[in-house]
PATORZA-844583 format. One record per atom (N, C-alpha, C, O): y, x, z; atom name. Coordinates in steps of 0.2 Angstrom, whole numbers, plus 5000, padded with zeros to 4 digits. Each point is the difference from the previous one (the first is absolute). Layout:
% residues N
ATOM    Y    X    Z site
ATOM    Y    X    Z   CA
...
END
This chain:
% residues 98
ATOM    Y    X    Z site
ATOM 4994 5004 5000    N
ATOM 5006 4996 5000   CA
ATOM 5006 5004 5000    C
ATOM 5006 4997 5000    O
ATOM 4995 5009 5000    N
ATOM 5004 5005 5003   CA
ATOM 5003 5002 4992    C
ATOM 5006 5000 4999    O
ATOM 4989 5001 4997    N
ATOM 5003 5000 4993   CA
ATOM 5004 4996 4998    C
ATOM 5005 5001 4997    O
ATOM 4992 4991 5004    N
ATOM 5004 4996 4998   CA
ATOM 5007 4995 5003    C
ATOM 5003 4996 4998    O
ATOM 4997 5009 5008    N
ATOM 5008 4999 5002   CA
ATOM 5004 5005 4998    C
ATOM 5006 5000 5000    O
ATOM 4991 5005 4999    N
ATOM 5003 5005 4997   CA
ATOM 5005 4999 4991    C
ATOM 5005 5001 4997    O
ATOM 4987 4996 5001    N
ATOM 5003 5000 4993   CA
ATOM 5004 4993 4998    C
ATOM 5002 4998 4994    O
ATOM 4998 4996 5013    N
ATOM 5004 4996 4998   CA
ATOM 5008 5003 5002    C
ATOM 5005 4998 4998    O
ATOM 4995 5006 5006    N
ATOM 5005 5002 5003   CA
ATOM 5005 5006 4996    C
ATOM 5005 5002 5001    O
ATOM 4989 4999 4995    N
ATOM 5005 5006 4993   CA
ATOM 5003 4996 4994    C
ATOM 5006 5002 4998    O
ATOM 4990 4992 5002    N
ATOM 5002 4995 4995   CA
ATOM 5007 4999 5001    C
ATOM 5004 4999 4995    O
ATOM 4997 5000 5012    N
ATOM 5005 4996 5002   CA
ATOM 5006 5006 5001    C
ATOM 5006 4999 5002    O
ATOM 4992 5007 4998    N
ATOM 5006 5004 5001   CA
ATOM 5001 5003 4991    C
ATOM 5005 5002 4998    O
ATOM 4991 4997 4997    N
ATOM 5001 5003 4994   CA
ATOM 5004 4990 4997    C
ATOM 5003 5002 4995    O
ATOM 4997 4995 5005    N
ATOM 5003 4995 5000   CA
ATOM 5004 4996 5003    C
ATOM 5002 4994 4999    O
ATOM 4999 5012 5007    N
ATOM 5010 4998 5001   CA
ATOM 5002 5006 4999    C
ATOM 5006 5000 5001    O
ATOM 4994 5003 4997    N
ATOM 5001 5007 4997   CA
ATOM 5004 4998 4992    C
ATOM 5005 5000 4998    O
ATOM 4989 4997 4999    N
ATOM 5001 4999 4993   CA
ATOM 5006 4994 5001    C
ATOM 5004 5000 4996    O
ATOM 4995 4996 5008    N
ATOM 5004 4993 4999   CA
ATOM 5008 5001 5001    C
ATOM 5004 4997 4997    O
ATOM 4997 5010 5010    N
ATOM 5004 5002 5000   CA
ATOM 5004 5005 4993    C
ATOM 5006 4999 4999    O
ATOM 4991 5004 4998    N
ATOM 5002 5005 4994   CA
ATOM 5000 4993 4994    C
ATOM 4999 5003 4995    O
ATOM 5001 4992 5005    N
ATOM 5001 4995 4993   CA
ATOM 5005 4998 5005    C
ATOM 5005 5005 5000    O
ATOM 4996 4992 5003    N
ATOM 5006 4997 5005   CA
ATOM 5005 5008 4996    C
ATOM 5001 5000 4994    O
ATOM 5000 5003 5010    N
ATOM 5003 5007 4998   CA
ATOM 5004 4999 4991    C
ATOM 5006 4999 4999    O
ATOM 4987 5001 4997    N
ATOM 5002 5000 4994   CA
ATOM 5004 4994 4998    C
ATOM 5004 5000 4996    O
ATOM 4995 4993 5007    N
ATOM 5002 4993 4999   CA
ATOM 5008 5002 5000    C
ATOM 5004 4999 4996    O
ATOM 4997 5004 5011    N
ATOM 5006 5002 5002   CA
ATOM 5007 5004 4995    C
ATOM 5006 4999 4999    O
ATOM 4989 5006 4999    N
ATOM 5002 5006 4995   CA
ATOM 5001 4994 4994    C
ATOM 5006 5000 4997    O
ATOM 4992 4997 5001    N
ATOM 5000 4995 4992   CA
ATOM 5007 4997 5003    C
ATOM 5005 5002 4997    O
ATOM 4995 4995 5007    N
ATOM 5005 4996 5005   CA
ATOM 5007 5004 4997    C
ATOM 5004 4997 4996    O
ATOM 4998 5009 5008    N
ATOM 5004 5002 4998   CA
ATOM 5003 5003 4995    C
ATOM 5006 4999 4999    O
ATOM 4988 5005 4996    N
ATOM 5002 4999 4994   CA
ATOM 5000 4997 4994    C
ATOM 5001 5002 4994    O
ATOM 4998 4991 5010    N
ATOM 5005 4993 4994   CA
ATOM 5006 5000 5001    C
ATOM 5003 4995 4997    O
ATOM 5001 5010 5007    N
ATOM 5006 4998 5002   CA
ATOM 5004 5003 4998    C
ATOM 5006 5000 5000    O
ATOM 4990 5005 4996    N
ATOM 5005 5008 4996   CA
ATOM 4996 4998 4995    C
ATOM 4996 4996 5000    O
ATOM 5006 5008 4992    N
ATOM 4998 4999 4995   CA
ATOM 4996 5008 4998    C
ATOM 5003 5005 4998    O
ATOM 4991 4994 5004    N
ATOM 4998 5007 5001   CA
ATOM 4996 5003 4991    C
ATOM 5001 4997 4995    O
ATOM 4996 5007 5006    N
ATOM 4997 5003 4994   CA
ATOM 4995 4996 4997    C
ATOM 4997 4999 5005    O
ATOM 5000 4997 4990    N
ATOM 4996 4996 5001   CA
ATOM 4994 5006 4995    C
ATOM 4995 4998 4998    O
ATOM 5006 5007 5001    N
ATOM 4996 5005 4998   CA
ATOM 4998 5006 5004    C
ATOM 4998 5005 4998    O
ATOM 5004 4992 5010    N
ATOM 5000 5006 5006   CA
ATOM 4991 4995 5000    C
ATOM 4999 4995 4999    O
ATOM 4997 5013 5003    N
ATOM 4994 4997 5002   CA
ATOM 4999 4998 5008    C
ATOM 4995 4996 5001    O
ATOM 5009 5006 5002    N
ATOM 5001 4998 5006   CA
ATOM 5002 4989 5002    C
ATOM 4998 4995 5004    O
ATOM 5008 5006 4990    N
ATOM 5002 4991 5000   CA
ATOM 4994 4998 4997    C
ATOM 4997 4995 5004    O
ATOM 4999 5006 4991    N
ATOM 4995 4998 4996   CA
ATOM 4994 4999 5006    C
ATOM 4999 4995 5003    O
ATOM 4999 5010 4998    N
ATOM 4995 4997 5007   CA
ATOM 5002 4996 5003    C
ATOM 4996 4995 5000    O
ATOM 5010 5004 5003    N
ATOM 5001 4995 5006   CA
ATOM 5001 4991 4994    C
ATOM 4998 4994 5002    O
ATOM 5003 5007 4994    N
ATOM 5000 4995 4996   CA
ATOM 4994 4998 4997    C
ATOM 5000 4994 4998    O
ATOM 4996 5011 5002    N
ATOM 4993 4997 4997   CA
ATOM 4996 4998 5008    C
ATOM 4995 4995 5000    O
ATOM 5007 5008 5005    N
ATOM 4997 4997 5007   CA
ATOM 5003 4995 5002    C
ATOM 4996 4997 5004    O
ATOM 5006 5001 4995    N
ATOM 5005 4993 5003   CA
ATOM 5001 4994 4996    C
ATOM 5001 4994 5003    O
ATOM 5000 5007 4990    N
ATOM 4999 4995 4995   CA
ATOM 4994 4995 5002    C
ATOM 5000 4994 5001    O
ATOM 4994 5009 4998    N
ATOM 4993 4995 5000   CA
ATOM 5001 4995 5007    C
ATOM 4997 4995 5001    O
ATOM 5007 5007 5003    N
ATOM 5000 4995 5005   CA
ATOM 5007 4997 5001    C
ATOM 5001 4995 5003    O
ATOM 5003 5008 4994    N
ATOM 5007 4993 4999   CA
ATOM 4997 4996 4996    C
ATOM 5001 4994 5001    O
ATOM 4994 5008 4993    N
ATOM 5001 4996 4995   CA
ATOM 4996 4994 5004    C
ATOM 5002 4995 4998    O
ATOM 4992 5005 5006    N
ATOM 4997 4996 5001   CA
ATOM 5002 4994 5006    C
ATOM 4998 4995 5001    O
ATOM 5009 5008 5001    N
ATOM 5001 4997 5005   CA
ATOM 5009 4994 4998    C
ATOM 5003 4996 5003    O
ATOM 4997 5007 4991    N
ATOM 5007 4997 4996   CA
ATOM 4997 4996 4994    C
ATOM 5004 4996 4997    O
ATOM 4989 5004 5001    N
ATOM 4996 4997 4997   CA
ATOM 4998 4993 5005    C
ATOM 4998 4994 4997    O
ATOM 5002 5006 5011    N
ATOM 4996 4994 5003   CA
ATOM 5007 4996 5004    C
ATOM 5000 4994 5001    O
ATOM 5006 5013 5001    N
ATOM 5006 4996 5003   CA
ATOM 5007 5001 4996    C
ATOM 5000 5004 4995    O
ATOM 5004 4992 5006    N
ATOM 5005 5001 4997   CA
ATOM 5004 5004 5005    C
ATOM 5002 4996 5005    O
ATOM 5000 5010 4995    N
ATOM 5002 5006 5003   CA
ATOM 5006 5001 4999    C
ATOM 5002 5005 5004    O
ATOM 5001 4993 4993    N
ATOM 5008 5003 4996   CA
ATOM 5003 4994 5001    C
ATOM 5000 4994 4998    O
ATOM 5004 5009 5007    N
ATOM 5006 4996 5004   CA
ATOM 5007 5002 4998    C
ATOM 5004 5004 5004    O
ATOM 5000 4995 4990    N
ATOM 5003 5000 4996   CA
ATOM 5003 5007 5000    C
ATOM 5005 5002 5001    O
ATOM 4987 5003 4996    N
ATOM 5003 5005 4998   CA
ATOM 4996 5005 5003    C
ATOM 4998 5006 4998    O
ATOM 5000 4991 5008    N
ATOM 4998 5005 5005   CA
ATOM 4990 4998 5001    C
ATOM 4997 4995 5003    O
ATOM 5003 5012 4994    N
ATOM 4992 5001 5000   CA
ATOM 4998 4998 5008    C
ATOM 5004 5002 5004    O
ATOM 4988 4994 5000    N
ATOM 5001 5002 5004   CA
ATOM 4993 5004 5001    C
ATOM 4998 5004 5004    O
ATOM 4999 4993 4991    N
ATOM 4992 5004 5000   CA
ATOM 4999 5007 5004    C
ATOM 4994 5001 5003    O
ATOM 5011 5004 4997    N
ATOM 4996 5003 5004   CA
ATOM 5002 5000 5009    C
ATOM 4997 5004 5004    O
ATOM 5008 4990 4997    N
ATOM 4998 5000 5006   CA
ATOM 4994 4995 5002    C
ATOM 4997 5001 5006    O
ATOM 5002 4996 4989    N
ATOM 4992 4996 5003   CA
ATOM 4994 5004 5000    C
ATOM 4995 4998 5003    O
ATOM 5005 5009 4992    N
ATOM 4995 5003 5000   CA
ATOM 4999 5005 5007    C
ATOM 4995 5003 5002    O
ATOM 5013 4999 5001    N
ATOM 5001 5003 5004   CA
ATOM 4997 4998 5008    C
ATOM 4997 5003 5004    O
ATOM 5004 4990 4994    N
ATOM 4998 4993 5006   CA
ATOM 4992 5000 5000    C
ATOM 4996 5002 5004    O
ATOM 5002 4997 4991    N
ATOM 4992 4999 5000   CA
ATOM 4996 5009 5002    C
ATOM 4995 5000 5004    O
ATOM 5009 5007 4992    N
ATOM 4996 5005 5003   CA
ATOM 5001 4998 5008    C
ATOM 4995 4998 5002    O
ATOM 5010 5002 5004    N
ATOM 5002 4999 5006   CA
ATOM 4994 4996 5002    C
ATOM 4997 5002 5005    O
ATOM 5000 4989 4991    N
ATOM 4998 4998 5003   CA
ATOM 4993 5003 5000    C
ATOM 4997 5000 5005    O
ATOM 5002 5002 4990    N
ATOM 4992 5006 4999   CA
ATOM 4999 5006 5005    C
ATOM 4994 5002 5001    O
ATOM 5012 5000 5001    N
ATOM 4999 5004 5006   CA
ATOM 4999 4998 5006    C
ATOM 4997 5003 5004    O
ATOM 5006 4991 4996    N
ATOM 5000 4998 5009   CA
ATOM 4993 4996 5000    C
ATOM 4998 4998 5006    O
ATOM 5000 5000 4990    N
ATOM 4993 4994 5000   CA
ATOM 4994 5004 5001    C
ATOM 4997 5002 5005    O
ATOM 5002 4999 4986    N
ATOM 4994 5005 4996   CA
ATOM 4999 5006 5005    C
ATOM 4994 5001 5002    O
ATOM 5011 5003 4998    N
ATOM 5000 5009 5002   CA
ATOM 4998 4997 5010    C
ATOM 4996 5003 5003    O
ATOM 5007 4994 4999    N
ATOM 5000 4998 5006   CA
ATOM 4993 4998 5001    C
ATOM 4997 5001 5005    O
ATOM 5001 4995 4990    N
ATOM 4994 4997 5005   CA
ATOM 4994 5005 4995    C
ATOM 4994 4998 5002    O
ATOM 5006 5005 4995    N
ATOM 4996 5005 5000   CA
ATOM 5000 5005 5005    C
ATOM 4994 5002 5002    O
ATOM 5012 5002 5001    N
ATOM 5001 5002 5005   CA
ATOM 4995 4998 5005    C
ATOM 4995 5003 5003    O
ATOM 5006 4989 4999    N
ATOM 4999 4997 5005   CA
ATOM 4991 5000 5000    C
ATOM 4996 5001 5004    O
ATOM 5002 4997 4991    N
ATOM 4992 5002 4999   CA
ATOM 4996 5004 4999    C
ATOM 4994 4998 5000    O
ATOM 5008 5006 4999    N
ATOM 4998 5007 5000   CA
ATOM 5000 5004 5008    C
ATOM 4996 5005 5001    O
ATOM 5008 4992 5005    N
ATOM 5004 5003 5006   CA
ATOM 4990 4994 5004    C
ATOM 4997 5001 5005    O
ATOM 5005 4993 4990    N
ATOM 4996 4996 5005   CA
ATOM 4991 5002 4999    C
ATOM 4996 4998 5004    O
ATOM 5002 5006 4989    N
ATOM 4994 5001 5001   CA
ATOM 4999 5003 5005    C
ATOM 4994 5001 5002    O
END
């Protein structure tokens, strides 16, 4: 049993890790919607190809654009938060309880 609180408890630390570091990049997109930055920097290009597949899904299901103002990536920023405190915690939590 010792392994398997182990390996639920790695799960839970390498996926708030990663929820953290997409949060991170959501953030970085965030900001440079607000400059008109290089669109052949590969650095913008990353953040845009990471970010894109989940605004689109979530501007495809709500209507998001509040005269002008994107809000998608604050809802994606809401939902990793909730995936933190839920998911990563009650992994946490069962992993502690084998």
């Amino acid at each position: 049993m010792l392994i398997v609180a182990n390996f639920l408890e790695a799960i839970a630390v390498v996926l708030d890790y990663g929820l953290t570091l997409y949060m991170w990049i959501i953030i970085a997109g965030a900001v440079l919607s607000w400059v008109s930055p290089d669109p052949y920097n590969p650095i913008v290009r990353f953040i845009h190809r990471a970010t894109e597949p989940v605004y689109y899904q979530i501007r495809k299901r709500l209507p998001v654009n509040l005269g002008g103002l994107d809000i998608s990536p604050i809802i994606v920023i809401m939902a990793i938060i909730f995936l933190q405190t839920f998911l990563v915690n009650s992994l946490h939590g069962l992993a502690r309880s084998i």
